[in-house]
C-alpha positions as CSV (number, residue, x, y, z in Angstrom):
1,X,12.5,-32.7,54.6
2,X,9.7,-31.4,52.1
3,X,6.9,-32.5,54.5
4,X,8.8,-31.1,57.6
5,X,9.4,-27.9,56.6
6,X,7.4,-27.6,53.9
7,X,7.9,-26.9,49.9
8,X,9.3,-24.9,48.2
9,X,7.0,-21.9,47.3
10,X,6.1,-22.0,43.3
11,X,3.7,-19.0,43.3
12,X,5.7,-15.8,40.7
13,X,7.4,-12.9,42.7
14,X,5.0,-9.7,42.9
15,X,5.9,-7.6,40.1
16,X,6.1,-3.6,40.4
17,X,2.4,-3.5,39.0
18,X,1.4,-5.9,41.7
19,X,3.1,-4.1,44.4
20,X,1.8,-0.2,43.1
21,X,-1.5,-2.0,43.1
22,X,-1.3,-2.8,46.9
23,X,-0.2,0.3,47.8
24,X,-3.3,2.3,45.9
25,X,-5.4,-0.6,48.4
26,X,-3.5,0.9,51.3
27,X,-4.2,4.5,50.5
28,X,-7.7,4.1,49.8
29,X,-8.5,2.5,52.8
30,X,-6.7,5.5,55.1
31,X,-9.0,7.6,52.7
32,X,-11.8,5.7,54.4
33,X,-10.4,6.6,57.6
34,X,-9.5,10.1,57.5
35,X,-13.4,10.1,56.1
36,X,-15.2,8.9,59.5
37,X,-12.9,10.9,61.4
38,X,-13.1,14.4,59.5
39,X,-16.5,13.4,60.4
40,X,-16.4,13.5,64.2
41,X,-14.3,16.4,64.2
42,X,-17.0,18.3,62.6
43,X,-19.4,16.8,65.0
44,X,-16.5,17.6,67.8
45,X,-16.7,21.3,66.7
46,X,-20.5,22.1,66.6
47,X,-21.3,20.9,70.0
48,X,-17.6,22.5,71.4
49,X,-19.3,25.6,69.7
50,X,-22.4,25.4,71.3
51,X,-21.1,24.3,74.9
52,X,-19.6,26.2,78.1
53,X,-16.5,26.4,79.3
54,X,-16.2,23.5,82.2
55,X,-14.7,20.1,82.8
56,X,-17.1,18.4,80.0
57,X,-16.2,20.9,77.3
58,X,-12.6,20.1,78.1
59,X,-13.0,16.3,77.7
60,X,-15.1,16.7,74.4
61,X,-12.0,19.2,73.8
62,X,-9.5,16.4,74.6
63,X,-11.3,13.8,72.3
64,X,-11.4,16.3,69.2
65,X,-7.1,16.7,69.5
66,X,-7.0,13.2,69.8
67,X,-8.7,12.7,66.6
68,X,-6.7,15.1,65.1
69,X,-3.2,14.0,66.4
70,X,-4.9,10.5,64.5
71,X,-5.4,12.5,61.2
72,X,-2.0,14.1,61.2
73,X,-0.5,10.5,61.3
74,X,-3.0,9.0,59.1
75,X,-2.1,11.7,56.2
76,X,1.5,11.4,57.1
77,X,1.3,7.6,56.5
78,X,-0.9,8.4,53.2
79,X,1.3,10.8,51.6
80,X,4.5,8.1,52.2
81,X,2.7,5.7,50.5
82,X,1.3,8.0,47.6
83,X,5.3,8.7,47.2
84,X,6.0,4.9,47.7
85,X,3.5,4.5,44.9
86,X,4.5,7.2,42.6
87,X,8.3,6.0,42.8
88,X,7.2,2.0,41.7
89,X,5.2,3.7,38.9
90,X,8.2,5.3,37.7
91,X,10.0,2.5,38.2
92,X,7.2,0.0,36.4
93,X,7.5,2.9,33.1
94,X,11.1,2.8,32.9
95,X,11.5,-1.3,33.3
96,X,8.8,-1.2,30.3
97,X,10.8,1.6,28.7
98,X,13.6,-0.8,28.7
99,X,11.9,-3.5,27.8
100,X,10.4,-2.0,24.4
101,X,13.8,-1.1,23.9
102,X,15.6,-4.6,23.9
103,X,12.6,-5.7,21.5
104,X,13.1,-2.8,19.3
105,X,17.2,-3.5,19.1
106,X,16.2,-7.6,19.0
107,X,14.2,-6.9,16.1
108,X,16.6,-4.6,14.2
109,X,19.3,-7.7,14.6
110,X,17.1,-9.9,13.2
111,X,15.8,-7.4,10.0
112,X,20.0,-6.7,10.0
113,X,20.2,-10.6,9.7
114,X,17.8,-11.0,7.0
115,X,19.4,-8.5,5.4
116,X,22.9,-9.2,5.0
117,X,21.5,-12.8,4.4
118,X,19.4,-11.5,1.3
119,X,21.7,-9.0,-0.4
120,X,24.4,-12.2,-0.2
121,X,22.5,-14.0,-2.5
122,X,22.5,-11.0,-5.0
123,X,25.3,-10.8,-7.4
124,X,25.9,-7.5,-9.3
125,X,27.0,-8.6,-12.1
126,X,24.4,-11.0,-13.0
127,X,21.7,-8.0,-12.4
128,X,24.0,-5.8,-14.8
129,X,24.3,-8.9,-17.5
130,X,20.8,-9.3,-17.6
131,X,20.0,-5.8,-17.8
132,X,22.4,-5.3,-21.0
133,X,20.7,-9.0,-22.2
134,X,17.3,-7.1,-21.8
135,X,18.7,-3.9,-23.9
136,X,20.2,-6.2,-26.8
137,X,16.5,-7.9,-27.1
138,X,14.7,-4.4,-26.7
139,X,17.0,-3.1,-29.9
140,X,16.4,-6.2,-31.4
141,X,13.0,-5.8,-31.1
142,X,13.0,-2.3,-32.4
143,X,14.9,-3.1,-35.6
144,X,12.2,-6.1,-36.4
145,X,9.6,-3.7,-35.4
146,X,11.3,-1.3,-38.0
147,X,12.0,-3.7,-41.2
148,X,8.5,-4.7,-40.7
149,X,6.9,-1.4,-41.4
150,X,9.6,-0.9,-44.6
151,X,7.6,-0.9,-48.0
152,X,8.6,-2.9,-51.0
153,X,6.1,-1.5,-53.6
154,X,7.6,1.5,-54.4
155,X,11.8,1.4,-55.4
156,X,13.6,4.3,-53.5
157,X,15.3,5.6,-57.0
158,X,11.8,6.5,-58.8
159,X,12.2,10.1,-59.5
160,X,9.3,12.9,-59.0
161,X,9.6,13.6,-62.6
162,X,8.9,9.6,-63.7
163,X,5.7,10.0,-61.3
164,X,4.3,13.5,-62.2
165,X,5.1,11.9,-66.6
166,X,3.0,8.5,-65.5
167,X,0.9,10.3,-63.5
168,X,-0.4,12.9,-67.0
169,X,-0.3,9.7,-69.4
170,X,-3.1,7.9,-66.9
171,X,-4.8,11.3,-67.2
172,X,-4.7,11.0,-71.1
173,X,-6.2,7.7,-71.2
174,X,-9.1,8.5,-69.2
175,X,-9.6,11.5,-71.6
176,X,-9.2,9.3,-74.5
177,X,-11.8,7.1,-73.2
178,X,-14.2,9.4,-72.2
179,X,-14.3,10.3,-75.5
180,X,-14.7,7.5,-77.2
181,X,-17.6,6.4,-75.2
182,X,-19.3,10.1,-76.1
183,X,-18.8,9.3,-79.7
184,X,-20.8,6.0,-79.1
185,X,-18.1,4.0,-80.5
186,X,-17.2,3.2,-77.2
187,X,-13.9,0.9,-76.5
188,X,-13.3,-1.8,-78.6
189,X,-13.6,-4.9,-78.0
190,X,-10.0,-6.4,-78.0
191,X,-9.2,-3.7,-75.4
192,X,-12.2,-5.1,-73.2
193,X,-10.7,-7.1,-70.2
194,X,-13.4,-10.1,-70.4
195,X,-12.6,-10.6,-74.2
196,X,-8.7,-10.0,-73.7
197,X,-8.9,-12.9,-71.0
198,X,-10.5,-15.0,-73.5
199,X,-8.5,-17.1,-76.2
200,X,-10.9,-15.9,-78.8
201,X,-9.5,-13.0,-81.7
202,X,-11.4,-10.2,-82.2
203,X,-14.0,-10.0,-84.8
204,X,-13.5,-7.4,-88.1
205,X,-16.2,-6.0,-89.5
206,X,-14.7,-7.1,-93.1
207,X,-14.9,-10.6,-92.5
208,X,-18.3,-12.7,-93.1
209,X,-19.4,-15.2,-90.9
210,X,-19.7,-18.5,-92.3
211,X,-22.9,-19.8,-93.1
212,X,-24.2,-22.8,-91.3
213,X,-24.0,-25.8,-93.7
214,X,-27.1,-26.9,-95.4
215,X,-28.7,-30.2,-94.5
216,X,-29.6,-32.5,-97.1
217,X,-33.0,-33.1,-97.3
């Protein structure tokens, strides 16, 4: 049946695009044509200007109304298909209109989508656990930060008054020293640290040193 009467046409339906396109082809060619034939009118009308009246003035008369009895139905054509034209084009902006449209709501379905399908995996009340788990650690932190920097050299219950007494006996020894090392006895030598960290007793100026034994000769 194929073969008899031929197959089934395949080729895509002109689109309004297509079909704006064709008519702008249309209009430009009666463009052309009401072109050549403003032409011969102006032609028409010099030598009808220059002429007598008589039978050929009438017949070149006769052509020039044909011609424009051709225009008038030319432009009437051109300005139907100019509406034709404008009314596809309005057409074509609305279908694409429409067409942004139902991609803008497909795509806000499918964000909405993504969305409900994200927030369900979110539970409130782990977030609000974790964030008073992080707060415990953060005081936590603060505490160890704080015992840290607390100083053990110094009790709390020293008084001002036990300073300011320790402080004037340090200030006595250094006087008392001073002195003694301007009287050029200078300190003695059991006070000295090398000789204190020694085992050996100090030496008195009363007691002799004993002599050396004598060898036998």
């Amino acid at each position: 049946m194929n073969r008899i009467f031929g197959s089934k046409s395949t080729a895509p339906k002109p689109s309004l695009n297509d079909a704006v396109k064709n008519i702008d082809d249309r209009v430009g060619g009666l463009d052309v044509k009401l072109s050549k034939i403003n032409a011969e009118l102006s032609t028409y009308q010099q030598k009808l200007a220059r002429m007598r009246d008589g039978p050929g003035k009438s017949a070149l008369k006769q052509k020039a109304l044909k011609l424009l009895r051709q225009r008038k139905q030319i432009e009437a054509q051109k300005d139907q298909l100019e509406n034709q034209s404008w009314n596809m084009t309005q057409a074509s902006m609305t279908t694409d209109n429409l067409q942004n449209t139902m991609i803008t709501i497909d795509a806000m379905k499918t964000a909405n989508k993504q969305l409900k399908k994200t927030y369900g995996k979110i539970d409130i009340d782990k977030i609000e656990a974790l964030q008073d788990e992080m707060l415990d650690l953060i005081e936590k932190s603060n505490e160890l930060q704080e015992s840290l920097l607390t100083s053990y050299d110094v009790p709390d219950d020293i008084s001002e008054s036990e300073l300011d007494a320790e402080l004037d006996a340090l200030g006595e020894e250094i006087d008392f020293e001073n002195e003694m090392a301007e009287s050029g006895l200078g300190m003695p030598s059991y006070l000295n640290d090398e000789s204190a960290a020694s085992d050996k007793l100090p030496t008195f100026i009363d007691e002799q040193e004993e002599e050396p034994a004598k060898v036998a000769n």
